[in-house]
N, C-alpha and C positions, 0 to 999 in steps of 0.2 A: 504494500500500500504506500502511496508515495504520501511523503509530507506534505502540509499545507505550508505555503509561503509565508515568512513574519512578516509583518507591514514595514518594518524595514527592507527587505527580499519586494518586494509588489510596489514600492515605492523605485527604489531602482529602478526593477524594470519597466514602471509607469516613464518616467524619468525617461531613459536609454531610447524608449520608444516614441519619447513627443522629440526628443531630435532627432533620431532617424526618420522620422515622418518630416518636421521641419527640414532637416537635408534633402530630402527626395524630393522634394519640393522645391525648392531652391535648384538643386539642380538638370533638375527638368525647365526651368523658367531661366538659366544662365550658362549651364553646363556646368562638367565635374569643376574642368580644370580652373574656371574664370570665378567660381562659388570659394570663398573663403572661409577659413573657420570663424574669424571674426565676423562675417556676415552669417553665417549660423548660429553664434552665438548669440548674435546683438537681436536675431530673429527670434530665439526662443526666450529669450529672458537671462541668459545665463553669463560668468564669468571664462574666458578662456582655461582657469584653471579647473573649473568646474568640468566643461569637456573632457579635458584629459581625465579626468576622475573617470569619467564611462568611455571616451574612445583614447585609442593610443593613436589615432592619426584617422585625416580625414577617410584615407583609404580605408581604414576596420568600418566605417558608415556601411560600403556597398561590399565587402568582402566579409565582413562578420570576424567570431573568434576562427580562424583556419585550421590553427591545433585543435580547438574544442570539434567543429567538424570535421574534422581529419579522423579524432577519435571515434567518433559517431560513424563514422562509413566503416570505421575498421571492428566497433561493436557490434554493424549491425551483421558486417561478409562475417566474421565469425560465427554469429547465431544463426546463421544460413544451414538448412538440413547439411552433414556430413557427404551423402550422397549426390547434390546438385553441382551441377557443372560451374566449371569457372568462371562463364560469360553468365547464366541464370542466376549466379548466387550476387557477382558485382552488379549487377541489373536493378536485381531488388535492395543493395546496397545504397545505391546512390537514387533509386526512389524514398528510401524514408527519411531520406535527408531534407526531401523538398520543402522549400518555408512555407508553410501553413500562415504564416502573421505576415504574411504579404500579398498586395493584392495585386492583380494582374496587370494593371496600371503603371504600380512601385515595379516587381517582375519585367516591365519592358524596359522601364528606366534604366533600373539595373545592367540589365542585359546590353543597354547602347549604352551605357557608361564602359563597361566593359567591353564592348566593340570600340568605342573612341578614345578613351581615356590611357597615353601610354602607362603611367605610373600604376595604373590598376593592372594591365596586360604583364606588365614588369613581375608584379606581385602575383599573380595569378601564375605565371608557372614557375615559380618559387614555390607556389603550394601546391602544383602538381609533382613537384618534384620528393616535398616531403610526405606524400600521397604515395607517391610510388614505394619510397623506404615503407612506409606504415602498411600497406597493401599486402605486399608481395610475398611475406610469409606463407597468410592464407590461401593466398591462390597460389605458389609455390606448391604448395600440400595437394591441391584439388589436381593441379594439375599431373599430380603424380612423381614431381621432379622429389629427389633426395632433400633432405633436411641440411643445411648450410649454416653457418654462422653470418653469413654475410647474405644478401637476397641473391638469386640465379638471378642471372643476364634473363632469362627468358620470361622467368615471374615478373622482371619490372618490365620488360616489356611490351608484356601483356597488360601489365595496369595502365603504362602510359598510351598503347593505344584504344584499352576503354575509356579512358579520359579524353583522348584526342575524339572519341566518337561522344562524347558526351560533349563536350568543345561545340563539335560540329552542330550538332542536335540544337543545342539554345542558341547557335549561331543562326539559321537556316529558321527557327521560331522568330525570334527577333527581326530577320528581314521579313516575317511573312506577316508582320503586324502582332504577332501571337493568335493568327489565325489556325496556323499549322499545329499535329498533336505531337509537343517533345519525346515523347516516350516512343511514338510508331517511329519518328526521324532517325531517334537514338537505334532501335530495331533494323532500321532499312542501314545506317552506316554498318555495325553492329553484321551484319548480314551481307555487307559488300568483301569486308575483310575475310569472313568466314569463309567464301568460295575458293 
């Protein structure tokens, strides 16, 4: 049974979420790179040092914790049935990651921050990369390959092309207005490699 939040805890993240909501906002109306922190702050009410209290740079706004996600895609390929394949198990991996507290609006933002934004594209495979160390264990295992102290060349290879098909996927939504369904996209790249 999970704990109920302290009103310290729910305050927070009341807090954390009226400036990523004022961010998203802001930089939908001026873009990532031209949106300052000082104009996000002077926007929500808050002091510059108060920001850093909840982001460590304006990039954590549209990249979130990466470690704390990194861990989460690596809890969830872990609790993946023992029997499922490597591409089924990272599948359902990197679906229960999907943000629920965002709406398809913030979602596109995001996604063309990260199509435009170089300092985010920067960061973003810096976190593929520690995705792949975090990864490759598991599907290492699924795949059959021997137990290493180090990851096999082919376990990270396999993560960084589910990742590059994952890439592709919110890439390919994001030009389609978010008309397009990510999950069939992510399927059809997903299914180009496999042939």
């Amino acid at each position: 049974m999970a704990e109920t939040p302290t009103l310290r805890e729910r305050a927070r993240r009341a807090a954390r979420a009226e400036i990523a909501d004022t961010a998203m906002r802001l930089f939908a109306e001026k873009g990532f790179e031209a949106t300052t922190i000082d104009q996000i702050t002077s926007a929500v009410g808050i002091s510059r040092r108060s920001f850093f209290h909840y982001f460590g740079s304006k990039e954590d706004l549209v990249l979130g914790d990466t470690e704390a996600l990194g861990e989460a895609v690596r809890a969830a390929l872990e609790a993946r049935p023992d029997d499922e394949s490597a591409w089924t198990a990272i599948r359902a991996a990197f679906l229960a990651i999907r943000p629920a507290d965002r709406t398809p609006e913030q979602q596109l933002i995001l996604a063309r921050i990260h199509h435009e934004a170089p300092s985010i594209r920067a960061r973003h495979l810096e976190k593929h990369l520690r995705w792949q160390e975090l990864l490759a264990p598991d599907i290492q295992r699924r795949l059959g390959l021997p137990p290493t102290t180090t990851p096999d060349p082919r376990a990270l290879a396999f993560v960084a092309a589910a990742l590059a098909c994952l890439d592709a996927a919110v890439d390919a939504w994001y030009r389609s207005g978010g008309a397009e369904d990510p999950e069939h996209l992510f399927d059809e790249a997903v299914a180009t490699l496999r042939r």
